[in-house]
C-alpha positions as CSV (number, residue, x, y, z in Angstrom):
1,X,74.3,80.9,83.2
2,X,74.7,81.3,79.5
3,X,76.9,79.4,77.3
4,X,77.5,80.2,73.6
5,X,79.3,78.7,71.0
6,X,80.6,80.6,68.6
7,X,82.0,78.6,65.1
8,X,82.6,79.0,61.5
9,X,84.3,81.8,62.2
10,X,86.8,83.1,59.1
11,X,89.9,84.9,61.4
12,X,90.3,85.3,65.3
13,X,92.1,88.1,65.7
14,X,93.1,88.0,69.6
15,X,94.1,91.6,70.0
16,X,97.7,90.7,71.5
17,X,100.1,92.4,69.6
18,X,102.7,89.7,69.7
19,X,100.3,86.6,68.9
20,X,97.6,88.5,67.2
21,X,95.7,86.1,64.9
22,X,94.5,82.7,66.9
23,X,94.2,79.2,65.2
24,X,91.1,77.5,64.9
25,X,87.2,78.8,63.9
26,X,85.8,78.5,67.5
27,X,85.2,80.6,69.9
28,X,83.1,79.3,73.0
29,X,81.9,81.2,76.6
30,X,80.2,80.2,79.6
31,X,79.1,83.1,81.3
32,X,80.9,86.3,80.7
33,X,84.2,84.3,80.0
34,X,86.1,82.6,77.4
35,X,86.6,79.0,78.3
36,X,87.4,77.9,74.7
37,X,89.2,78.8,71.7
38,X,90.2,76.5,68.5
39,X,88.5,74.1,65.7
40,X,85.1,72.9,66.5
41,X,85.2,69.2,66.1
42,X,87.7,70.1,69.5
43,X,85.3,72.3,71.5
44,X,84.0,71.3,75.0
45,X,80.6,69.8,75.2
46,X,79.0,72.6,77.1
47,X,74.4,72.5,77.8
48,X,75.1,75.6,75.3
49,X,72.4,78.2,75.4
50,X,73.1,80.1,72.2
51,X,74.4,78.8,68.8
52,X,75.9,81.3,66.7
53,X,77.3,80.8,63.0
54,X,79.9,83.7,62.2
55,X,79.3,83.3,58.2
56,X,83.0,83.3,57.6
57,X,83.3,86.6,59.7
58,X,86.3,87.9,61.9
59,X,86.1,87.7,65.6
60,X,88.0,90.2,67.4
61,X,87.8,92.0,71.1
62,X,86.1,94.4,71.4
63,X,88.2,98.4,70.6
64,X,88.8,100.5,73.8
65,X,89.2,103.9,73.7
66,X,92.2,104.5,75.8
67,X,91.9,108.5,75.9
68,X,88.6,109.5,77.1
69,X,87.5,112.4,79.5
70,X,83.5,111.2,80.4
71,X,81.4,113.6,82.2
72,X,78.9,112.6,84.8
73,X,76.0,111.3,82.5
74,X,75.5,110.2,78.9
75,X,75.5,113.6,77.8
76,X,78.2,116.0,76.8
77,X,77.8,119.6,77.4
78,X,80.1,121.0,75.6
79,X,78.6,119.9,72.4
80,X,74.6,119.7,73.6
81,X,75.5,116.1,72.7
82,X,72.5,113.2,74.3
83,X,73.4,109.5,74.2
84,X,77.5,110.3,73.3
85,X,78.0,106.2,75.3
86,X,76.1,105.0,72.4
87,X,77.5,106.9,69.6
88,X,80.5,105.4,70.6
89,X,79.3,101.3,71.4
90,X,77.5,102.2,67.7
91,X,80.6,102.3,66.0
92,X,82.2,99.0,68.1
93,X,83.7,100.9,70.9
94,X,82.9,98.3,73.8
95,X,84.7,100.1,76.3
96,X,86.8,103.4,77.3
97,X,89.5,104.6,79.7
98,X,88.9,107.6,81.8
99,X,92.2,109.9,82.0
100,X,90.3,112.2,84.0
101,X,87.7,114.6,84.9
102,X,90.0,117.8,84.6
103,X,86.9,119.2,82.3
104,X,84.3,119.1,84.5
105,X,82.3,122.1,85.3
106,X,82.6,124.7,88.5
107,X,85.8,121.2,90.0
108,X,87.6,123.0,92.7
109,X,91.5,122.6,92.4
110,X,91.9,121.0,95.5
111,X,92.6,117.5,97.3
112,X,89.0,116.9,98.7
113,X,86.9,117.6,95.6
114,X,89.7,115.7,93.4
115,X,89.0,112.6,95.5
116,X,84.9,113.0,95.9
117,X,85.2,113.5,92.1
118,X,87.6,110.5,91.6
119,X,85.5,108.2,93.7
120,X,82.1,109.3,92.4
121,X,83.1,108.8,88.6
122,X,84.1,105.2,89.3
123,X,80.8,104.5,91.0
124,X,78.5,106.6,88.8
125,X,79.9,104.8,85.3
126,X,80.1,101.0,87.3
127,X,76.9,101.1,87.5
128,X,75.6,103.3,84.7
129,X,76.5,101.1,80.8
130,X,74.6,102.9,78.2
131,X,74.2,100.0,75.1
132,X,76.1,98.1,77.2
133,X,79.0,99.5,76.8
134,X,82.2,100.0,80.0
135,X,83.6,103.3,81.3
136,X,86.8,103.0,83.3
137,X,86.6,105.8,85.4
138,X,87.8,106.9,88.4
139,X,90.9,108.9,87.7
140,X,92.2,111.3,90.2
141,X,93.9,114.8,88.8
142,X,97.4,115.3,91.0
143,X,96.6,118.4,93.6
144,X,98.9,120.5,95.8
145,X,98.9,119.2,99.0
146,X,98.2,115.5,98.2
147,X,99.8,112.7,100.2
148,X,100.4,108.9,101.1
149,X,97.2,108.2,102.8
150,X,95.3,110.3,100.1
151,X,96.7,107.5,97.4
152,X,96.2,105.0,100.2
153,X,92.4,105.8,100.3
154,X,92.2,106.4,96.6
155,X,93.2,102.8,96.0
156,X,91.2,101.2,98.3
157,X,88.2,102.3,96.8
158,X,89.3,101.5,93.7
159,X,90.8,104.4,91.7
160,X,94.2,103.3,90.5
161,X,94.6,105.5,87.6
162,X,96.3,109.1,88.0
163,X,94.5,111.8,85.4
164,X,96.7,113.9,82.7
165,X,99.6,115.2,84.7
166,X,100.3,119.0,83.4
167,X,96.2,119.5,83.6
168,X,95.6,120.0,87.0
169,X,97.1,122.7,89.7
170,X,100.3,120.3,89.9
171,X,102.5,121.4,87.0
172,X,105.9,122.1,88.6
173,X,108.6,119.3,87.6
174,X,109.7,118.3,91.1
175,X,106.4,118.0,93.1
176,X,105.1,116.1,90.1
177,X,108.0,113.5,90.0
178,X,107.2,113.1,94.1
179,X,103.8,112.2,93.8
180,X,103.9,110.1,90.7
181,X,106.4,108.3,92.8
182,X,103.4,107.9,95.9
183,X,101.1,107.3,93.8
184,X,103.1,104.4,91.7
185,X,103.8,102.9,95.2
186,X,100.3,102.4,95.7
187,X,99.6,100.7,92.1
188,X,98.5,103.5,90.3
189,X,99.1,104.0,86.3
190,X,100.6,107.6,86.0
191,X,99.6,109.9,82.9
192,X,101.5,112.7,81.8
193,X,99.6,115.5,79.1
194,X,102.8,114.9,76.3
195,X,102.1,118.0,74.3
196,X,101.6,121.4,73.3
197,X,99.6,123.5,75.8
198,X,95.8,123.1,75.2
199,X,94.2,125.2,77.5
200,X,95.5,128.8,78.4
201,X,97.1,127.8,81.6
202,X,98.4,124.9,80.0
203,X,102.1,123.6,79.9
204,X,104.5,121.9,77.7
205,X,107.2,119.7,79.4
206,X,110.7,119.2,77.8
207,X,112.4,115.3,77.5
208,X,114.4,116.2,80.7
209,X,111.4,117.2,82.6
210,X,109.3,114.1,81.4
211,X,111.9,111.4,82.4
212,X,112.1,113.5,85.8
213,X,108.6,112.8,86.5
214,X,108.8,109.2,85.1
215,X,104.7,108.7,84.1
216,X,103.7,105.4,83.1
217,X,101.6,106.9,80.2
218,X,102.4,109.8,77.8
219,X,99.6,111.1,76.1
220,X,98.4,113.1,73.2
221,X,101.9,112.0,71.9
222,X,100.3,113.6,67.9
223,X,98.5,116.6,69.6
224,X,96.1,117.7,71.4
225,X,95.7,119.2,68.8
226,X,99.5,120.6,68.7
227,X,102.5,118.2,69.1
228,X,105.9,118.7,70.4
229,X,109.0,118.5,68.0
230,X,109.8,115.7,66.1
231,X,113.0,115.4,68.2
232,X,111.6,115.2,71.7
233,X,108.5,112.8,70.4
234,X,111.1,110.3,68.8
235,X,113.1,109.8,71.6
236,X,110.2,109.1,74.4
237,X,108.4,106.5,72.0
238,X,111.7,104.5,71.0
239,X,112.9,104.9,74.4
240,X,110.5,101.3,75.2
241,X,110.2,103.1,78.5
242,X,106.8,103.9,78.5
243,X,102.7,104.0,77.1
244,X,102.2,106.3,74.7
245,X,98.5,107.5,73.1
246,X,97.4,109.1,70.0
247,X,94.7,111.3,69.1
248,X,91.8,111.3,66.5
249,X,91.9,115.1,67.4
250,X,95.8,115.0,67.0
251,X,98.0,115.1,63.9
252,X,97.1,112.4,61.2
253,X,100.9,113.2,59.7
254,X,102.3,112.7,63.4
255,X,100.1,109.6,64.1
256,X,101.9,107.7,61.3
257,X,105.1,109.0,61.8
258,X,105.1,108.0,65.8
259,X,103.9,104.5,64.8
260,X,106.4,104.1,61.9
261,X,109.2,105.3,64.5
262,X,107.7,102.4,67.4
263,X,108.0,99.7,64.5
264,X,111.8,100.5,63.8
265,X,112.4,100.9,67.5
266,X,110.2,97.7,68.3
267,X,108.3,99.9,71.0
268,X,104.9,100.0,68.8
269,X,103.0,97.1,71.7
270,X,103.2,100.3,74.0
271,X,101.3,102.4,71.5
272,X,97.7,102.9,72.5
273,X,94.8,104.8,70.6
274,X,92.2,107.2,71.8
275,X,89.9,110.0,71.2
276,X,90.0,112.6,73.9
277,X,86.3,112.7,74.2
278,X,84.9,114.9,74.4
279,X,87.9,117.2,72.8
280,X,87.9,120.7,71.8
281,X,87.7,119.6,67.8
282,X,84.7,117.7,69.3
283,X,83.8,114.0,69.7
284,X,84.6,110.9,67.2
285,X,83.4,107.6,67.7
286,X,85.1,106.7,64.4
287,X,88.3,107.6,65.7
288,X,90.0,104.4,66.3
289,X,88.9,103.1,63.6
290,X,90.4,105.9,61.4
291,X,93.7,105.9,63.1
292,X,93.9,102.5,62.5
293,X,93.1,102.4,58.7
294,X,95.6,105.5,58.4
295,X,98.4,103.7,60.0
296,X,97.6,100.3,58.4
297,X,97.8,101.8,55.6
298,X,100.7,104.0,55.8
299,X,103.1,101.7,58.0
300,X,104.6,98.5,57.3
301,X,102.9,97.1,60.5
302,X,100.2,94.2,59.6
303,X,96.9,95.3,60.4
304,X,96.0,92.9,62.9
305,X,98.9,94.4,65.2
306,X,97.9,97.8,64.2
307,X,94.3,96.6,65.8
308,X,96.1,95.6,69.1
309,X,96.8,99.6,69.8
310,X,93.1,100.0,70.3
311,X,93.2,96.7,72.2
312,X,95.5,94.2,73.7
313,X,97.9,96.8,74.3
314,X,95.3,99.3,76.5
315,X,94.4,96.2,78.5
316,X,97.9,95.2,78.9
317,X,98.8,99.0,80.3
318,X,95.9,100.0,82.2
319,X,95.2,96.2,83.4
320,X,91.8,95.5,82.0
321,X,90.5,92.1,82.0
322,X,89.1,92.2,78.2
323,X,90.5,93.5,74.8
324,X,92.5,90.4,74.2
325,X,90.8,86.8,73.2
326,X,92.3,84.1,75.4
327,X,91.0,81.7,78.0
328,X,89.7,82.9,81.0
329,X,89.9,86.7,79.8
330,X,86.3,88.8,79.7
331,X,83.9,87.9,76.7
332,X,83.8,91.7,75.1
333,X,83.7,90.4,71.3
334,X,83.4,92.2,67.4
335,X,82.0,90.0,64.7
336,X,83.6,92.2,61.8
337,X,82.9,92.1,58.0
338,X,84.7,94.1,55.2
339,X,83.9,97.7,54.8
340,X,85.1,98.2,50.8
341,X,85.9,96.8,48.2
342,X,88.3,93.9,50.1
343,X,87.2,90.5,51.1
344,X,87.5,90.9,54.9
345,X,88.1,93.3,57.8
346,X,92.0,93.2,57.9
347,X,92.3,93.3,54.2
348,X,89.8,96.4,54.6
349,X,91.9,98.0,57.0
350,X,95.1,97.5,55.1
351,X,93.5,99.2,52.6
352,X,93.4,102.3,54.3
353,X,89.5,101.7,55.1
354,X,86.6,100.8,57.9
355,X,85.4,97.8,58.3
356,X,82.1,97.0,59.6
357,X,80.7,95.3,62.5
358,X,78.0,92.2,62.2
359,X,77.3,92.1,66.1
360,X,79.1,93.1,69.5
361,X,79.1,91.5,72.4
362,X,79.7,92.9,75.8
363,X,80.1,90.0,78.6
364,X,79.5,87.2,76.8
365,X,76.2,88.2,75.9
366,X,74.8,89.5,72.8
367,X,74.9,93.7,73.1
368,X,74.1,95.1,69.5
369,X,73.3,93.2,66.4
370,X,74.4,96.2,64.0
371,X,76.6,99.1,64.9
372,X,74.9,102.4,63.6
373,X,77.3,104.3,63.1
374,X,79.4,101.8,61.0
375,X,78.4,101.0,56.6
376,X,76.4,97.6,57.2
377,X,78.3,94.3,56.7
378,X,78.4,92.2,54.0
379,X,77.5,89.4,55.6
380,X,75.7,88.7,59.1
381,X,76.1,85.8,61.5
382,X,73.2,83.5,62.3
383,X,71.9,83.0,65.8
384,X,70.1,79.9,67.5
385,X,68.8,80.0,70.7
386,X,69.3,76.3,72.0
């Protein structure tokens, strides 16, 4: 099994929103966790396998996209796009959320084919990690007709995340609120589609409808691409009663005024980031990395909570066991270097900018040594094998 050290390392940032930069220049894993974190001269005297020197670089988890809609393969039709997975791990994406498959071709709108499709997606993408990279999938779009033991057997095969509410067949108010109540009972993390209509059949709940169906998750919260009122938006995000996501596709204006509205209501470790691939303004794997230089910029939050919204906070609502660096938590890891004219990454995205990545690793184990789609780093780490 391998075991890396990882030192000389110039910030950890741990992607938890309330602790988010670590003490200490060491980082070490055996396997695909992280079994140590703090100065070198203190780190366990492991038969290390791999020696890395970070160059004065910042560690941080690797960003999740927690708004993604992936078809069946590493291809997008919509866009005759090949290899979209890697676009995305290219630019330091390490991992996305699945809020269902509501955009896939010829899906009937009813209970069987919601679970087939459900089930299937979670296979196919567990097994299926294009540069590496992880797909939580297996989201099930609400259907007339559902019931207990259709959540029962949902959950036992390990779908636990209900897809978009307001996208399927199940729009009305009251049969929503009943299963997002079944399915809650049986663990699952409810979504709810919190904007303007984006598809012709599409439909915009009110605040009294929303807290009627109670959802875990509101999404789209700056658009899709259209928000809803200022008024409505306001009062869900400060309400510290649920998740809420923004859009790369969405409103940048909206974007920084929901996060400046979370900091003065203390609600912004609910705020998550995403980029509704593949939307209908097409596909960004930049996005979270320009939501979060626009609201670094633009807010008074510190950058290094800003980074937890594509981060610590997704794992902490959707219960993933990476996206925050602590002991025993998944080895998915950025080695980041400035992207401008700053001296390093959270200076860069303070500045209103993009950083770059000098390496990713997915697992503990060394995924890309450059990210493609990203301006190349100013300085690179240095690897031993041992």
């Amino acid at each position: 099994m391998s075991k890396t050290l990882i030192h000389n390392i110039g910030t950890i940032l741990s992607g938890a929103f309330e602790n988010p930069i670590l003490a200490g220049d060491t980082v070490c894993t055996d396997g695909d966790k992280i079994v140590f974190i703090g100065d070198r001269a203190d780190a366990p005297a492991l038969d290390y396998t791999l020696d890395i020197d970070a160059n004065g670089l910042t560690l941080c988890p690797g960003i999740i996209d927690a708004h993604a809609h992936p078809p069946l393969a590493n291809y997008l039709e919509a866009y005759k796009a090949y290899d979209w997975v890697d676009n995305y791990a290219g630019a330091g994406i390490t991992s996305l959320v699945s809020l269902g498959g509501h955009n896939f071709a010829g899906a009937a709108g009813d209970v069987v084919s919601a679970k087939a499709q459900a089930i299937y997606s979670k296979y196919y993408w567990d097994h299926n990690h294009p540069s590496f990279a992880k797909i939580h999938a297996g989201t099930v779009m609400l259907q007339h007709g559902m019931t207990d033991s259709d959540f029962a057997e949902l959950a036992a095969q390990g779908v636990h995340v209900v897809g978009e509410i307001g996208m399927s067949n199940v729009k009305d108010v009251e049969e929503a609120a009943r299963l997002v109540a079944t399915a809650k009972a049986h663990g699952f993390v409810t979504t709810l589609h919190c904007a303007a209509p984006c598809t012709a059949d599409g439909v915009a709940y009110t605040y009294e409808e929303i807290e009627r169906i109670a959802p875990d998750v509101l999404t789209a919260v700056n658009g899709d691409p259209t928000p809803l009122d200022d008024e409505t938006i306001k009062k869900l995000v400060q309400s510290g009663k649920y998740w809420f996501d923004c859009l790369s596709n969405g409103s940048e204006p909206q974007l920084i005024k929901i996060a400046r509205w979370a900091a003065e209501a203390g609600t912004a470790d609910r705020m998550l980031l995403g980029t509704n691939v593949p939307s209908m303004s097409g596909f960004s794997p930049m996005g979270l990395w320009i939501q979060m230089a626009a609201i670094a910029q633009n807010t008074d939050l510190a950058p290094e909570k800003v980074f937890a919204m594509a981060s610590g906070n997704v794992a902490r609502c959707y219960g993933l066991d990476h996206g925050v660096i602590a002991d025993g938590m998944t080895a998915d890891f950025l080695m980041t270097s400035t992207g401008s004219i700053m001296p390093d990454m959270l200076g860069t995205l303070g500045f209103g900018r993009v950083p770059s990545v000098a390496g990713t690793f997915i697992n503990g184990a060394p995924a890309l040594a450059k990210c493609k789609n990203m301006a190349p780093p100013k300085k690179k780490p240095v690897y031993t094998k041992l």
